[in-house]
C-alpha positions as CSV (number, residue, x, y, z in Angstrom):
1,X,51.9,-58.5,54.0
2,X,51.7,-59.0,50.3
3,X,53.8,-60.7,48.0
4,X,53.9,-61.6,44.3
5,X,55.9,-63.2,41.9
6,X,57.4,-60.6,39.1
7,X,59.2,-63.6,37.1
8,X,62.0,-65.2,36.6
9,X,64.6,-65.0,34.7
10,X,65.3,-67.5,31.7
11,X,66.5,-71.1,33.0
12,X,65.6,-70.2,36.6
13,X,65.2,-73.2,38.6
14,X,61.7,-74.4,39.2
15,X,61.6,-74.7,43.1
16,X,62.8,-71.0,43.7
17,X,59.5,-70.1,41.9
18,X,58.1,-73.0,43.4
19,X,59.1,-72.0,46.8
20,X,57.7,-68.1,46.0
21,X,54.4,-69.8,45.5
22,X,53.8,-71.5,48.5
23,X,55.0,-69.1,50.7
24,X,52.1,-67.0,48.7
25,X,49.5,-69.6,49.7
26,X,50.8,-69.2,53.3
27,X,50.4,-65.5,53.7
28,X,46.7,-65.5,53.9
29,X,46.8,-68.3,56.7
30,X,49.3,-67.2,58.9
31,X,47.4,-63.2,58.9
32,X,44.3,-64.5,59.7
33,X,45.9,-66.4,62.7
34,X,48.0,-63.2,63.9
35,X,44.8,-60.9,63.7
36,X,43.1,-63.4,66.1
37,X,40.2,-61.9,68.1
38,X,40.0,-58.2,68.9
39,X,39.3,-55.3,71.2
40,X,37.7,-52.4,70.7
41,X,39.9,-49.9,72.5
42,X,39.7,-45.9,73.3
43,X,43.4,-44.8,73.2
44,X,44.4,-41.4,74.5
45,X,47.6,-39.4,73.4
46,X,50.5,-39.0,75.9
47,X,53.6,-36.9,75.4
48,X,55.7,-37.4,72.6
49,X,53.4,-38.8,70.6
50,X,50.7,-38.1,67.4
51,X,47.6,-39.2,66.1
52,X,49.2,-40.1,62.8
53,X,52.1,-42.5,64.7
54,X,49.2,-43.9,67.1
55,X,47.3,-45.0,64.2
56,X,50.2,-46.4,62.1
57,X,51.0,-48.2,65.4
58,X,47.5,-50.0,65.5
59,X,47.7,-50.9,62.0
60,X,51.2,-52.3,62.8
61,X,49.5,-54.8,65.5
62,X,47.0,-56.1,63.1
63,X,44.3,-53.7,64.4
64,X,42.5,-50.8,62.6
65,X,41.3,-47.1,63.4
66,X,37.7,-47.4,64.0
67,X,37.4,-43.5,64.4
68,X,40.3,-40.3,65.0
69,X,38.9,-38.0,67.8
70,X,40.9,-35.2,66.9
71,X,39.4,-33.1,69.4
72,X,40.1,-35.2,72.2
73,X,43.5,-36.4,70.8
74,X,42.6,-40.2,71.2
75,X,41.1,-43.2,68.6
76,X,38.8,-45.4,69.1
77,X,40.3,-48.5,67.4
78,X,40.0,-52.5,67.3
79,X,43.0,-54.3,68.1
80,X,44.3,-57.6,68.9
81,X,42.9,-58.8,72.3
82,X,46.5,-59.3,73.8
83,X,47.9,-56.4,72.1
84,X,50.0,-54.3,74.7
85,X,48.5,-50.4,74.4
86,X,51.2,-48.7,71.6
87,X,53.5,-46.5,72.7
88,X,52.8,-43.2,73.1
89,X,48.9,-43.8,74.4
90,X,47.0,-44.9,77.1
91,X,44.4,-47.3,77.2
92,X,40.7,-45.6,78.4
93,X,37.8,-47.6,79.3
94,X,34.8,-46.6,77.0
95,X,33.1,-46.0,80.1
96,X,29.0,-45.8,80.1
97,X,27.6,-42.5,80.7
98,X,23.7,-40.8,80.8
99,X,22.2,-37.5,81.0
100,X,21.6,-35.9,84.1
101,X,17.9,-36.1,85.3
102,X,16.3,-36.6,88.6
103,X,12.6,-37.6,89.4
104,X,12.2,-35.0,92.6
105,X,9.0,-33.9,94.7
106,X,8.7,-30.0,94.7
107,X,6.4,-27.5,96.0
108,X,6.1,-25.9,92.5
109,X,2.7,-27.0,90.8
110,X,3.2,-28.8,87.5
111,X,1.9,-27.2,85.2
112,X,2.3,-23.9,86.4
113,X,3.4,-20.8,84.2
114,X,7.3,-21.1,83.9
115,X,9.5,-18.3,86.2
116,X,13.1,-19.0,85.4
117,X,13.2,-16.3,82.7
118,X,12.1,-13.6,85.3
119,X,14.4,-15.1,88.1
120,X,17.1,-15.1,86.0
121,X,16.6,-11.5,84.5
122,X,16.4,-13.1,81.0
123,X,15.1,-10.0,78.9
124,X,11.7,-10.8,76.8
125,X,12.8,-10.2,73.3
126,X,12.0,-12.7,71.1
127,X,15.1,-12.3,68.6
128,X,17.7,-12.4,71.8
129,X,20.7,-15.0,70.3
130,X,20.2,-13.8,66.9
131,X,22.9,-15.4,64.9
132,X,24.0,-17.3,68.0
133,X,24.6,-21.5,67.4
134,X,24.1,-23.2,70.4
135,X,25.2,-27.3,70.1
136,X,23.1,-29.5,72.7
137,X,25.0,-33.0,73.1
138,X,22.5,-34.7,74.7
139,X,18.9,-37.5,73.4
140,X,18.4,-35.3,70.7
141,X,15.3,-33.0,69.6
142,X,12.3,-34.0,68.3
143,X,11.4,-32.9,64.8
144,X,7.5,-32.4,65.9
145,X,8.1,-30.6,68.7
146,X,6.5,-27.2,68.6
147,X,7.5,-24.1,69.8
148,X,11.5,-24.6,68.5
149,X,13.1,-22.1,66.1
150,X,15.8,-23.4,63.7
151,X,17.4,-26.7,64.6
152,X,20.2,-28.5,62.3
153,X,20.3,-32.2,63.3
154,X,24.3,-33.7,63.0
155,X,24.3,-37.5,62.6
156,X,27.1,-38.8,65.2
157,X,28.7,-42.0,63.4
158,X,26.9,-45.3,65.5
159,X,23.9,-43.7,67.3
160,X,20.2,-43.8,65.6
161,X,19.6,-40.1,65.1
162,X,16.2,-40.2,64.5
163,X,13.9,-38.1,67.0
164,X,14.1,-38.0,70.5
165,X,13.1,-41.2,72.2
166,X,13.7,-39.9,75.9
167,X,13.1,-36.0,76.1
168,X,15.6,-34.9,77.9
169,X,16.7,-33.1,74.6
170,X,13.8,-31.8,73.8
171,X,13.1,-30.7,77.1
172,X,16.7,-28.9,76.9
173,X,16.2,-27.4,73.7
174,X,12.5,-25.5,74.9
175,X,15.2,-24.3,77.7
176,X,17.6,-22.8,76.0
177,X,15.8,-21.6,72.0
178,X,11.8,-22.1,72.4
179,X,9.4,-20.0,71.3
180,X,6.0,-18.9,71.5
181,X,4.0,-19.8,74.4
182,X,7.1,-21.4,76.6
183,X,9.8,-19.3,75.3
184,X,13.6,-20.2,76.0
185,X,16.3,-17.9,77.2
186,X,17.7,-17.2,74.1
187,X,14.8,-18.3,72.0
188,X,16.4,-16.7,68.4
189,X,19.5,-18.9,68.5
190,X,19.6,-21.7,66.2
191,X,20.2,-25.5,67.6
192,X,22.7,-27.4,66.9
193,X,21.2,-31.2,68.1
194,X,23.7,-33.2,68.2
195,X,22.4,-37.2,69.5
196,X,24.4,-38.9,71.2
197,X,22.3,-41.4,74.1
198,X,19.6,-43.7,73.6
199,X,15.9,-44.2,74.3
200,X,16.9,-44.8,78.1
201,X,19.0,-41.6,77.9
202,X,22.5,-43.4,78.0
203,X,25.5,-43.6,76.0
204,X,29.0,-44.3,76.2
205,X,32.4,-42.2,76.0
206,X,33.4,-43.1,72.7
207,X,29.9,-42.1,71.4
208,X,30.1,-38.2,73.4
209,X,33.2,-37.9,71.9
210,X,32.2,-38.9,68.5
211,X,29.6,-35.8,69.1
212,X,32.2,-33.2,70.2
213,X,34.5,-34.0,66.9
214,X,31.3,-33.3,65.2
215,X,31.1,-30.0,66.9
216,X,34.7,-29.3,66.4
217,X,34.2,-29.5,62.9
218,X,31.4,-26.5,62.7
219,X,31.1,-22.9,63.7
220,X,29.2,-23.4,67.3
221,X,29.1,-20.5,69.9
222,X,28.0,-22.5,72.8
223,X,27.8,-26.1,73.5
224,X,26.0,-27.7,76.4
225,X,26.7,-31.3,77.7
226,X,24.4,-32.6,80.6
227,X,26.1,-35.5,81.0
228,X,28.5,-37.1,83.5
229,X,30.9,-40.0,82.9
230,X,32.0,-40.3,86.6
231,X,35.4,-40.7,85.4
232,X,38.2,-41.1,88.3
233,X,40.5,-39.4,86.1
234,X,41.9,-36.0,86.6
235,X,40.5,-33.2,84.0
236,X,44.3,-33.4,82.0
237,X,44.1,-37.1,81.9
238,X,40.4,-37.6,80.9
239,X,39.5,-37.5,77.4
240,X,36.3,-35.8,77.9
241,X,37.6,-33.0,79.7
242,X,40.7,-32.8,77.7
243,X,38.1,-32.3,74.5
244,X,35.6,-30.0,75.7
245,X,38.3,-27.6,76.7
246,X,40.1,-28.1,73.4
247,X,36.8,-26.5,72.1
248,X,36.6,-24.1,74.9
249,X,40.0,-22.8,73.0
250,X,38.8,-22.7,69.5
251,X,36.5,-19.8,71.3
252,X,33.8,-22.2,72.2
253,X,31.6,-21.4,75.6
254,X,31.2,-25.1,77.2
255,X,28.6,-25.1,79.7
256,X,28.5,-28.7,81.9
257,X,26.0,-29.7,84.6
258,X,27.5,-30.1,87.8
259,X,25.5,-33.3,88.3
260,X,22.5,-35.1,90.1
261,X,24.3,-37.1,93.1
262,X,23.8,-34.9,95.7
263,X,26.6,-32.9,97.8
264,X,29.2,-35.3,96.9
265,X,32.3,-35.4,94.6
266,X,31.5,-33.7,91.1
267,X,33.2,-35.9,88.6
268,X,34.0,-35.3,84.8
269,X,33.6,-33.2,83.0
270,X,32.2,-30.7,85.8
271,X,35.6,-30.8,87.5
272,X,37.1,-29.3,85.2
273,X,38.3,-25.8,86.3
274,X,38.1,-24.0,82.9
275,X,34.6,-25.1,81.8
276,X,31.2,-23.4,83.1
277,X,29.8,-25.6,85.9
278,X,25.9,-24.9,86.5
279,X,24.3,-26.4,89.5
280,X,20.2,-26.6,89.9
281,X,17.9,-24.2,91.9
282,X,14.8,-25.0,93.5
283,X,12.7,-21.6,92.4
284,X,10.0,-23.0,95.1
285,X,8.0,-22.1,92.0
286,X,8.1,-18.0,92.2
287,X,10.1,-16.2,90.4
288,X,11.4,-14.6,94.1
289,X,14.8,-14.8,94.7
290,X,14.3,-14.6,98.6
291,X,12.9,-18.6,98.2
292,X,15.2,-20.2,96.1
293,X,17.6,-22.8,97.4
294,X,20.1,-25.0,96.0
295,X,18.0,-28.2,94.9
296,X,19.3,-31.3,97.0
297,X,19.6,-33.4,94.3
298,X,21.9,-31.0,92.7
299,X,26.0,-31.9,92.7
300,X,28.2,-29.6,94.9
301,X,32.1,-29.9,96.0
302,X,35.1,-31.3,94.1
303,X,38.5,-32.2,95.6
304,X,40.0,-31.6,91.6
305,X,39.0,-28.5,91.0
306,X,37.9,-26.1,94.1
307,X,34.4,-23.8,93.7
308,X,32.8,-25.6,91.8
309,X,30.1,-25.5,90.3
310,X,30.4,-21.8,89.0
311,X,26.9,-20.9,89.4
312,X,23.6,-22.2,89.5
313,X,20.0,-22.0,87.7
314,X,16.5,-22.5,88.0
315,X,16.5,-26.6,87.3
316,X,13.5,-28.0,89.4
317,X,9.8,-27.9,87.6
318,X,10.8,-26.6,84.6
319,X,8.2,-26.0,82.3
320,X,9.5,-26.2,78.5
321,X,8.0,-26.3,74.8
């Protein structure tokens, strides 16, 4: 609240003005003392409700908006610590999430020539994805890496996006765009590297979806998230979900990974029914189809969303720029 004194006019008594004063002097005081400590809070939309009424809400309690996640209709704001959620939202937790790597024993040799282009048919033309963008939401990409095409780097609001501290980025982006001696599948697409996890290779929900908005906001033909929150939510009521299929409807391919737990309950976002699922193979290191088997490691079964995951790909030993 603000308040000032405009004037008075001629023969005014004293104490009117007087009292406009110290109820000035009060102001600052008594806000400081309502604000109290806060919260940091992710708050999804429900029905009957928008963005811009959330955020006047929040601002209402004393809180701010720390960021709008348009994409996945929520905000990540800070609010008072015994604030009840506003109307119109729900309260998410900012749950922690990591990419999806596992540290297996295979019968493939490291260090053996790559096969998952021939097992997956991929044609050998080095200009194949011409044109195409391809956003990888994952550790990021290493600027000295060799063997990589074009690759625009999108600095996601709170995460150091310098390099690629844990590889797993890296490692993707060989996959999917590298040339040269280890090319990718599509290795004339350009990278969109879009940082979201640490060093250790984790991050948190607020952070991913920071990442997606960032997406949102650009021309991007295909974006790949290896990453799992393990959210107990159903796909409509999960934030994640709810955003990566927002972008599967601006014309967006979103391809997930099913997950590294084993055969046991696939949770967000590879649940979700509309989004590409991709499980792992074990290529037993030929490029034979005959030998291949469905890596143990890799996630399989869902009670949300039946069949899923949608397919699966060489993702044992693979060797990448």
């Amino acid at each position: 609240m603000r308040m000032s004194v405009m004037g008075t006019r001629s023969g005014a008594p004293l104490k009117l003005v007087a009292a406009a004063a110290t109820a000035a002097l009060l102001v600052v005081p008594l806000q400081a003392a309502a604000q109290g400590p806060q919260r940091t809070a992710l708050l999804a939309l429900t029905d009957g409700a928008s963005l811009a009424q959330l955020a006047d809400s929040v601002v209402a309690l004393g809180g701010r908006v720390v960021a709008s996640l348009d994409v996945a209709d929520a905000l990540l704001v800070e609010i008072p610590a015994d604030a009840a959620v506003p109307a119109g939202a729900t309260e998410v937790p900012d749950i922690p999430m990591r990419v999806n790597g596992a540290a297996v024993a295979t019968a493939a040799a490291i260090g053996a020539a790559p096969t998952y282009r021939s097992t997956i048919g991929a044609p050998d033309d080095p200009e194949l994805g011409a044109g195409i963008t391809v956003a990888l939401v994952d550790t990021g990409v290493d600027p000295s890496a060799a063997g990589l095409g074009e690759v625009t780097h999108v600095a996601v609001p709170g995460v150091d996006d310098t390099g690629d501290g844990y590889g797993h980025g890296t490692h993707l982006a060989g996959i999917i765009a590298g040339r040269g001696m280890y090319p990718g599948v599509v290795p004339g697409a350009t990278l969109l590297d879009v940082k979201v996890a640490d060093n250790a290779g984790e991050t948190s929900l607020s952070i991913v979806l920071a990442g997606l908005q960032e997406v949102a906001e650009r021309d991007v033909d295909v974006v790949n998230v290896s990453l799992s929150s393990g959210a107990p939510l159903p796909p409509g009521a999960d934030p994640l979900s709810r955003a990566l299929e927002r972008l599967w409807g601006m014309g967006t391919t979103v391809v997930v990974a099913a997950g590294n737990d084993g055969p046991d309950e696939i949770g967000s976002p590879g649940n979700h029914p509309v989004l590409l699922t991709a499980g792992a193979l074990d290529e037993s290191g030929t490029a034979a189809r005959d030998d291949d088997v469905v890596a143990p490691f890799s996630s399989r079964g869902t009670k949300l969303a039946k069949g899923k995951p949608d397919l699966a790909a060489p993702g044992v030993s693979i060797v990448s720029a």
